[in-house]
SEROFI-374039 format. One record per residue: residue number from 1; z, y, x of N, C-alpha, C in turn. Coordinates in Angstrom, 1 decimal. Layout:
N
{pos->NUM; n.zz->Z; n.yy->Y; n.xx->X; ca.zz->Z; ca.yy->Y; ca.xx->X; c.zz->Z; c.yy->Y; c.xx->X}
...
END
This chain:
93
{pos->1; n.zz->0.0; n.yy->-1.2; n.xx->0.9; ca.zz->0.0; ca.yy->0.0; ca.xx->0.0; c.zz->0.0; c.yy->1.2; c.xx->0.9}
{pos->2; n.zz->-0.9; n.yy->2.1; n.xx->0.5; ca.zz->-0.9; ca.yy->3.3; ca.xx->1.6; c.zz->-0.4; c.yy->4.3; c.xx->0.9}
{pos->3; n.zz->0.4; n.yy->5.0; n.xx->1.6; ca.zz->1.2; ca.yy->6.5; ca.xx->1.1; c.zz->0.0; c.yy->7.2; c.xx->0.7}
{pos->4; n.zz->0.2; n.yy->8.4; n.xx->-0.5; ca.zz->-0.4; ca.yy->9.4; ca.xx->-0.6; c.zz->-0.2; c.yy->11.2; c.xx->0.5}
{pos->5; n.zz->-1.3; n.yy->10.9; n.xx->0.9; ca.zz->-0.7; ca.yy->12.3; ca.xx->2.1; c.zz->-1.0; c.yy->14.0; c.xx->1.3}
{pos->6; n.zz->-0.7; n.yy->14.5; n.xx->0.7; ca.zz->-0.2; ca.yy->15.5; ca.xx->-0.3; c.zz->0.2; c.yy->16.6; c.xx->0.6}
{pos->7; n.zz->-0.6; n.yy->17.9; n.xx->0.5; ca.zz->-0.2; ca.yy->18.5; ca.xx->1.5; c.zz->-0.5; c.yy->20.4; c.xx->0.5}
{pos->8; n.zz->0.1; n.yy->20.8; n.xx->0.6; ca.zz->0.1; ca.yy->22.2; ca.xx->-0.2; c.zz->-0.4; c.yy->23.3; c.xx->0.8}
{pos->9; n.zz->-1.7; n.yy->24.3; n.xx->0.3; ca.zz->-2.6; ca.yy->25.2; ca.xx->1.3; c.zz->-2.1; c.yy->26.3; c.xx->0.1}
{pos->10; n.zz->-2.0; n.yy->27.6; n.xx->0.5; ca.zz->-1.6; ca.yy->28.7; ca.xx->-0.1; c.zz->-2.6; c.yy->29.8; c.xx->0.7}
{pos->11; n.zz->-3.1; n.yy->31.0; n.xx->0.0; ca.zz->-3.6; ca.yy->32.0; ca.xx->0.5; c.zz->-3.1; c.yy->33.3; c.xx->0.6}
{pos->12; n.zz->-2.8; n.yy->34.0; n.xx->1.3; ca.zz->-2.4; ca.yy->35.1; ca.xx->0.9; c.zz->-3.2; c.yy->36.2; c.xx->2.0}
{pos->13; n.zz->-4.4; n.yy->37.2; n.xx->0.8; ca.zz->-4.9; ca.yy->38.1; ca.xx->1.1; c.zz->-3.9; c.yy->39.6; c.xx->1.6}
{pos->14; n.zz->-4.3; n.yy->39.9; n.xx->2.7; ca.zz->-3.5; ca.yy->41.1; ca.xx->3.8; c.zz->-4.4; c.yy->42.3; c.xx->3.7}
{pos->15; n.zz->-4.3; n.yy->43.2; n.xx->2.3; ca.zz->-4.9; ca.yy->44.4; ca.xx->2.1; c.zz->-4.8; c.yy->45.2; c.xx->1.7}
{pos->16; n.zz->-3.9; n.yy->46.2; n.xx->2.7; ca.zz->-2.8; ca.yy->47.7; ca.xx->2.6; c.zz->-1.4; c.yy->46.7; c.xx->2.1}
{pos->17; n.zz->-1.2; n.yy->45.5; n.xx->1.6; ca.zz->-0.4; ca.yy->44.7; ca.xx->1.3; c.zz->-0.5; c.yy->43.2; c.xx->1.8}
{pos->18; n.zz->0.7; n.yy->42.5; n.xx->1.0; ca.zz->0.3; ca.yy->40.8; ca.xx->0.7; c.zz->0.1; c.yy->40.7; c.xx->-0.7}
{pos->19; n.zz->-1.1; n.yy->39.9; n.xx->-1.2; ca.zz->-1.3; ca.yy->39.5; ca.xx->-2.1; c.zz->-1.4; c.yy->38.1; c.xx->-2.2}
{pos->20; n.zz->-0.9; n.yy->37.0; n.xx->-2.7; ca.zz->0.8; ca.yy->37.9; ca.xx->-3.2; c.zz->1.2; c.yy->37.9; c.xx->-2.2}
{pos->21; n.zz->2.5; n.yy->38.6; n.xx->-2.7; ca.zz->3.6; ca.yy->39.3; ca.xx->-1.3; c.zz->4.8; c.yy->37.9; c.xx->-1.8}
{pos->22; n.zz->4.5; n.yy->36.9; n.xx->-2.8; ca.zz->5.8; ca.yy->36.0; ca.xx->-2.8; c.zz->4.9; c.yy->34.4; c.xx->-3.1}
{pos->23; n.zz->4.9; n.yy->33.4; n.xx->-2.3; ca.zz->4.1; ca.yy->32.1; ca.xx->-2.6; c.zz->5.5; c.yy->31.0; c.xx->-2.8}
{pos->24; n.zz->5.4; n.yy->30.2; n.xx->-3.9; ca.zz->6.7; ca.yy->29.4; ca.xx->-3.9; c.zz->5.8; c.yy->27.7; c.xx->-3.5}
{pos->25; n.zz->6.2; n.yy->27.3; n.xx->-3.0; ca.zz->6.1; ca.yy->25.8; ca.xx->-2.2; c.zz->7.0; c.yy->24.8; c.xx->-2.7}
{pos->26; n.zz->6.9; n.yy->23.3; n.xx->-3.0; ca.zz->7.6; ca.yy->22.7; ca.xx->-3.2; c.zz->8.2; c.yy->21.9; c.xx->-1.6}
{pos->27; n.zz->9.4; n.yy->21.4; n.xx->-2.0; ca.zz->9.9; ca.yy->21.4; ca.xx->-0.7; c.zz->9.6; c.yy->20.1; c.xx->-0.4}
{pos->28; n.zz->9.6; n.yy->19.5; n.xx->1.2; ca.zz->9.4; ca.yy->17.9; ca.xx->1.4; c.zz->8.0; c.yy->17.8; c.xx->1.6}
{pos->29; n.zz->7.2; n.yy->18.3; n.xx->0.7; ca.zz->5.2; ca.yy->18.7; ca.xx->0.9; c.zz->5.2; c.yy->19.2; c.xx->2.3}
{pos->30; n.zz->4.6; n.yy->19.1; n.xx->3.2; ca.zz->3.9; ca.yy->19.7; ca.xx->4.6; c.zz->3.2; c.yy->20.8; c.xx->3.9}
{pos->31; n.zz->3.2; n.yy->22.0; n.xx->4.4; ca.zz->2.8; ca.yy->23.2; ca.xx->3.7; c.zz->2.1; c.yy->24.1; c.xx->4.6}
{pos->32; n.zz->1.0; n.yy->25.1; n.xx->4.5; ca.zz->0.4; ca.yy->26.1; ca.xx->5.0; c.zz->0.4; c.yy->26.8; c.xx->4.7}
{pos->33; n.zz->0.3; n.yy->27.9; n.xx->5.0; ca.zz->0.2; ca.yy->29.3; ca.xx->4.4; c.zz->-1.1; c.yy->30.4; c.xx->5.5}
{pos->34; n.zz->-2.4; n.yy->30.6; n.xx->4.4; ca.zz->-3.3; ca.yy->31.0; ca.xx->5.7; c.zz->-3.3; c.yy->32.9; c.xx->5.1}
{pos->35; n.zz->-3.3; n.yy->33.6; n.xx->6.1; ca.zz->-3.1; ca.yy->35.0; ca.xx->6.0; c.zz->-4.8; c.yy->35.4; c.xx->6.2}
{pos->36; n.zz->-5.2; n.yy->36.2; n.xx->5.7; ca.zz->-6.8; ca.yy->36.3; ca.xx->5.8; c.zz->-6.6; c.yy->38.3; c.xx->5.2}
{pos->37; n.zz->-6.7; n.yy->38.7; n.xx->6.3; ca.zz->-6.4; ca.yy->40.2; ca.xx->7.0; c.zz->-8.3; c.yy->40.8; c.xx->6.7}
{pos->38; n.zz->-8.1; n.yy->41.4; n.xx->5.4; ca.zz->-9.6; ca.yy->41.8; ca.xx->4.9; c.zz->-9.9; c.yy->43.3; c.xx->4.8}
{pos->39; n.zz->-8.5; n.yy->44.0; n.xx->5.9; ca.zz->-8.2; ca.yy->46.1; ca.xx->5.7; c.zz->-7.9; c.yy->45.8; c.xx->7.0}
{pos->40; n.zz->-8.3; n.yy->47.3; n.xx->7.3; ca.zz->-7.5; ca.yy->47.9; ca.xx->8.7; c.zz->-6.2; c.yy->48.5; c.xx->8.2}
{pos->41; n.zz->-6.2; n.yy->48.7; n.xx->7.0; ca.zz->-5.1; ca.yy->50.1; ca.xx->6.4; c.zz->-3.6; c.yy->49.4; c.xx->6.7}
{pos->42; n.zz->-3.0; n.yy->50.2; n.xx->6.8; ca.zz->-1.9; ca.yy->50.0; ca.xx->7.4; c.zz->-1.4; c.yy->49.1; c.xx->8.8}
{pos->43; n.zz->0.0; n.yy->48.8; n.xx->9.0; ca.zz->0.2; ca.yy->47.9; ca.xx->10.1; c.zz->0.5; c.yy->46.6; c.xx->10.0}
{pos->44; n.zz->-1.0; n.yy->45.9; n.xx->9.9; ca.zz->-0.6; ca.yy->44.6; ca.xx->8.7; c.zz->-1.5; c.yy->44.0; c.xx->10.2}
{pos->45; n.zz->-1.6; n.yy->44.0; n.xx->11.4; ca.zz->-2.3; ca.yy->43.3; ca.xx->12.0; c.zz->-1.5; c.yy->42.3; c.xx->12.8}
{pos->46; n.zz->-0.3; n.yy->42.1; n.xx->12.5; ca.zz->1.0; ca.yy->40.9; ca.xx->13.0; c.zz->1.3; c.yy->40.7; c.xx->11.7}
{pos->47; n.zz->2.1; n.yy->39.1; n.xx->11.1; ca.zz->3.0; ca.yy->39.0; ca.xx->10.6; c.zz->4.1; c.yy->38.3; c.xx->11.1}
{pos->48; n.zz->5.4; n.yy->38.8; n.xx->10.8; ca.zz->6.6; ca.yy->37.9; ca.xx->11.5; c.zz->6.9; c.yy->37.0; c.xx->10.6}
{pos->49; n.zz->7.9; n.yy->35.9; n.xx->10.8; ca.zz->8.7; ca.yy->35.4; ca.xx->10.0; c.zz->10.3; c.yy->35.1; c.xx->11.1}
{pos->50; n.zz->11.1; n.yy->36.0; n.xx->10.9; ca.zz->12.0; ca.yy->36.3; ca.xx->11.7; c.zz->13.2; c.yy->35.1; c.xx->11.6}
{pos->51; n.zz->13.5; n.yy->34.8; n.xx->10.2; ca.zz->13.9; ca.yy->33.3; ca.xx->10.5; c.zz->13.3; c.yy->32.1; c.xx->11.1}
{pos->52; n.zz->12.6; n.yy->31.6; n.xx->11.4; ca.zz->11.8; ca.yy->31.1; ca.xx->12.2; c.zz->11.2; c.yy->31.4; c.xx->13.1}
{pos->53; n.zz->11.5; n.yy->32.7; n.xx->14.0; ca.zz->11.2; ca.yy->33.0; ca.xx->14.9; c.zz->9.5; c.yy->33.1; c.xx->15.7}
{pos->54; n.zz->8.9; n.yy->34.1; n.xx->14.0; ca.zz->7.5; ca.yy->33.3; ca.xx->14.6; c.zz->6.7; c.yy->34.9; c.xx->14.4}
{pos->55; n.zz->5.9; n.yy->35.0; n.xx->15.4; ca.zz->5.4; ca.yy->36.2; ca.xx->15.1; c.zz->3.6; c.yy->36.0; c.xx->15.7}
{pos->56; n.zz->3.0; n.yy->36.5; n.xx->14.2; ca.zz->1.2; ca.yy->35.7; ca.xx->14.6; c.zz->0.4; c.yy->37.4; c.xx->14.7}
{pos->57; n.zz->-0.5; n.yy->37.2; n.xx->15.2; ca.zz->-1.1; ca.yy->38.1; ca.xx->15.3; c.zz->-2.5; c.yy->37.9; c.xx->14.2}
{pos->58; n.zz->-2.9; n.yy->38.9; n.xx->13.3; ca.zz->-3.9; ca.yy->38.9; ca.xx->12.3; c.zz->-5.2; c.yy->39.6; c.xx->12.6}
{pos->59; n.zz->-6.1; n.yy->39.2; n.xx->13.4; ca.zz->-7.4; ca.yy->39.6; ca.xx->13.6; c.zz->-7.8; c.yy->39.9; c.xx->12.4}
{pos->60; n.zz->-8.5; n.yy->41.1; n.xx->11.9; ca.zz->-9.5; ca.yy->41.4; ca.xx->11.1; c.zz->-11.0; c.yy->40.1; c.xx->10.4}
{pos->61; n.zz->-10.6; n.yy->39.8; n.xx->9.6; ca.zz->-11.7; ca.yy->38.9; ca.xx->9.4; c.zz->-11.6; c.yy->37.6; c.xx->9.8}
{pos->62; n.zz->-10.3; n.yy->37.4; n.xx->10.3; ca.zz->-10.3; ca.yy->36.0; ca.xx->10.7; c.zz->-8.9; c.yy->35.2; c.xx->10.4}
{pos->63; n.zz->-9.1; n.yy->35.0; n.xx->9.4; ca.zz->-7.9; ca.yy->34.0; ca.xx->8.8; c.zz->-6.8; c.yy->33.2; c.xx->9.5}
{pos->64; n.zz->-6.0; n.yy->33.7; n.xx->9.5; ca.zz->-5.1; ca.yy->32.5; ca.xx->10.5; c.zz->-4.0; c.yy->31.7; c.xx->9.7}
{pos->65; n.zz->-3.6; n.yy->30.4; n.xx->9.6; ca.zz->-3.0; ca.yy->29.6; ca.xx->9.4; c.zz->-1.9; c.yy->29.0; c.xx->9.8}
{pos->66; n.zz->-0.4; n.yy->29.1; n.xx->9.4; ca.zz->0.9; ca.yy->29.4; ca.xx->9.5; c.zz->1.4; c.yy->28.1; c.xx->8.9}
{pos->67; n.zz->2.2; n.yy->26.8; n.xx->9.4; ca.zz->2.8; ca.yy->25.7; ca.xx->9.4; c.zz->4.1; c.yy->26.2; c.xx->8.7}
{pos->68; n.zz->4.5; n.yy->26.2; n.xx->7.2; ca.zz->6.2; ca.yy->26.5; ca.xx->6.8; c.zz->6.7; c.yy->25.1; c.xx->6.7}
{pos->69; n.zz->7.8; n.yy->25.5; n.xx->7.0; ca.zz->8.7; ca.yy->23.8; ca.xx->7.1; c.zz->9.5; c.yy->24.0; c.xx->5.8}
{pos->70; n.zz->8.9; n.yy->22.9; n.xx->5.2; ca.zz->9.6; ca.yy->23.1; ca.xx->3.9; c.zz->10.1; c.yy->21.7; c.xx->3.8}
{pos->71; n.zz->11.5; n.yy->21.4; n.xx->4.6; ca.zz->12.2; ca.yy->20.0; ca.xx->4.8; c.zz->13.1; c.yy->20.8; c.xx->3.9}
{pos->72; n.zz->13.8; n.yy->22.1; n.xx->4.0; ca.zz->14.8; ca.yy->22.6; ca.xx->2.9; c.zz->14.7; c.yy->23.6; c.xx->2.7}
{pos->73; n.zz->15.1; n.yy->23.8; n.xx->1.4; ca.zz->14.8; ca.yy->24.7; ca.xx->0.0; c.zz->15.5; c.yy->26.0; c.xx->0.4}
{pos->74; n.zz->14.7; n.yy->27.0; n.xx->-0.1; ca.zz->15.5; ca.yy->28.3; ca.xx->0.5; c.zz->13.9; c.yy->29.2; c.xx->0.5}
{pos->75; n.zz->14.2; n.yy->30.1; n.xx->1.1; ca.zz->13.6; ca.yy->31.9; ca.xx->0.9; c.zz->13.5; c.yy->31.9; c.xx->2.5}
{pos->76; n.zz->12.4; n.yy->31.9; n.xx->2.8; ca.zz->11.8; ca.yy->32.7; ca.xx->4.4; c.zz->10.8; c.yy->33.9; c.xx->4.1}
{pos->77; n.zz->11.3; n.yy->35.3; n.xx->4.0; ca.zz->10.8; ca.yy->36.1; ca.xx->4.6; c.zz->10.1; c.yy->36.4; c.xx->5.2}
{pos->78; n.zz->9.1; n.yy->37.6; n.xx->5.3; ca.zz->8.1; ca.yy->37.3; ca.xx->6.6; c.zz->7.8; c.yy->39.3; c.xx->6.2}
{pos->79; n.zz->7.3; n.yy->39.7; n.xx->7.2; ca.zz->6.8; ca.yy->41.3; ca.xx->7.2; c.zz->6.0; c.yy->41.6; c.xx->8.1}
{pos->80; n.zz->5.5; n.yy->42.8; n.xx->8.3; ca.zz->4.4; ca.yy->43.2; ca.xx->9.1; c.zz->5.2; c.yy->43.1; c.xx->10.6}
{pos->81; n.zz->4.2; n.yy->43.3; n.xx->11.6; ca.zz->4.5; ca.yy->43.7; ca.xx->13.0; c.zz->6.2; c.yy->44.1; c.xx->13.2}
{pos->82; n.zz->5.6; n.yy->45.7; n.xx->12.1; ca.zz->6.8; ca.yy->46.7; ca.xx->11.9; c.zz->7.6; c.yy->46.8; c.xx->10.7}
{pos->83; n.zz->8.1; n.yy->45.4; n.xx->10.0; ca.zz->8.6; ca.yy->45.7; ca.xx->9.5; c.zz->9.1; c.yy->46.4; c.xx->8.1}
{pos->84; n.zz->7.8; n.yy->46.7; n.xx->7.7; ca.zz->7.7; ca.yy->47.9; ca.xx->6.7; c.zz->7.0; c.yy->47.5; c.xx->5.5}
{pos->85; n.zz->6.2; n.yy->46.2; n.xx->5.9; ca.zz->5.9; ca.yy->45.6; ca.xx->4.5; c.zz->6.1; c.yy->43.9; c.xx->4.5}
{pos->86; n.zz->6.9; n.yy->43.7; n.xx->3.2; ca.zz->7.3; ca.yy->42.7; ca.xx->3.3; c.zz->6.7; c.yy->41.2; c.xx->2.4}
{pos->87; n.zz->7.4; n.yy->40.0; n.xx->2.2; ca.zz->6.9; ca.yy->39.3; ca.xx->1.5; c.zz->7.5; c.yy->38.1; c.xx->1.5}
{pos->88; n.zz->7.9; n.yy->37.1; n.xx->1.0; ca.zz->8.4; ca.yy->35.6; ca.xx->1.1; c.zz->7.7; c.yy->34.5; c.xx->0.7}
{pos->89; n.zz->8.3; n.yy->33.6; n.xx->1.3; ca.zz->7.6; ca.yy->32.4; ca.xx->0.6; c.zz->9.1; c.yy->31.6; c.xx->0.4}
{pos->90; n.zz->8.7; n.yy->30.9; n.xx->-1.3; ca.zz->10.0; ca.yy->30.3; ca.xx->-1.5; c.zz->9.8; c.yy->28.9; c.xx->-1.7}
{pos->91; n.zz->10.6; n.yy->28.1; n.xx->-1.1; ca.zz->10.5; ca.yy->26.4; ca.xx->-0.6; c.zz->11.6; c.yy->26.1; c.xx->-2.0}
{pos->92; n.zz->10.9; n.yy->25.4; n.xx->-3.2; ca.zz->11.7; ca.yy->24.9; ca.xx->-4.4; c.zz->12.1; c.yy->23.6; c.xx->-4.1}
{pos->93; n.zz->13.3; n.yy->23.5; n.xx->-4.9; ca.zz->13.3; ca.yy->21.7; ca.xx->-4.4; c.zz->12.7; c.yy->20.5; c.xx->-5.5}
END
């Protein structure tokens, strides 16, 4: 009998904002989250995720794709470079 491999992809468009600025994930699923940076406007060209210690850089036009560890349930935060614009992703159980 072979496992089902079940894996959760999320998008969030980066323009003068996040859209959305909140993605909820079920927890235990292997999860992605791809950032796809489609403005120069504002300082959206990093995002952090400061609980996890992760800070990506967002080329214009070029989508980048973010591994969330969703082994447990809880609220990871994430904002620009600087800070100033924010967003979460929430791991349900």
């Amino acid at each position: 009998m072979t496992k089902s491999t079940q894996t959760q992809n999320v998008e969030i468009i980066v323009d003068g904002g996040y859209h959305p600025s909140t993605v909820t994930l079920k927890q235990g699923i292997p999860a992605t989250v791809t950032f796809n940076r489609v403005s120069a406007a504002g300082c959206l060209d990093q995002v952090q995720f400061p609980d996890q210690n992760l800070l990506a850089d967002l080329p214009l036009g070029d989508p980048q794709t973010i591994a969330i560890d969703t082994t447990v349930a809880g609220e990871h935060p994430f904002s620009c470079g600087m800070a100033m614009v924010h967003g979460k992703v929430v791991v349900e159980p």
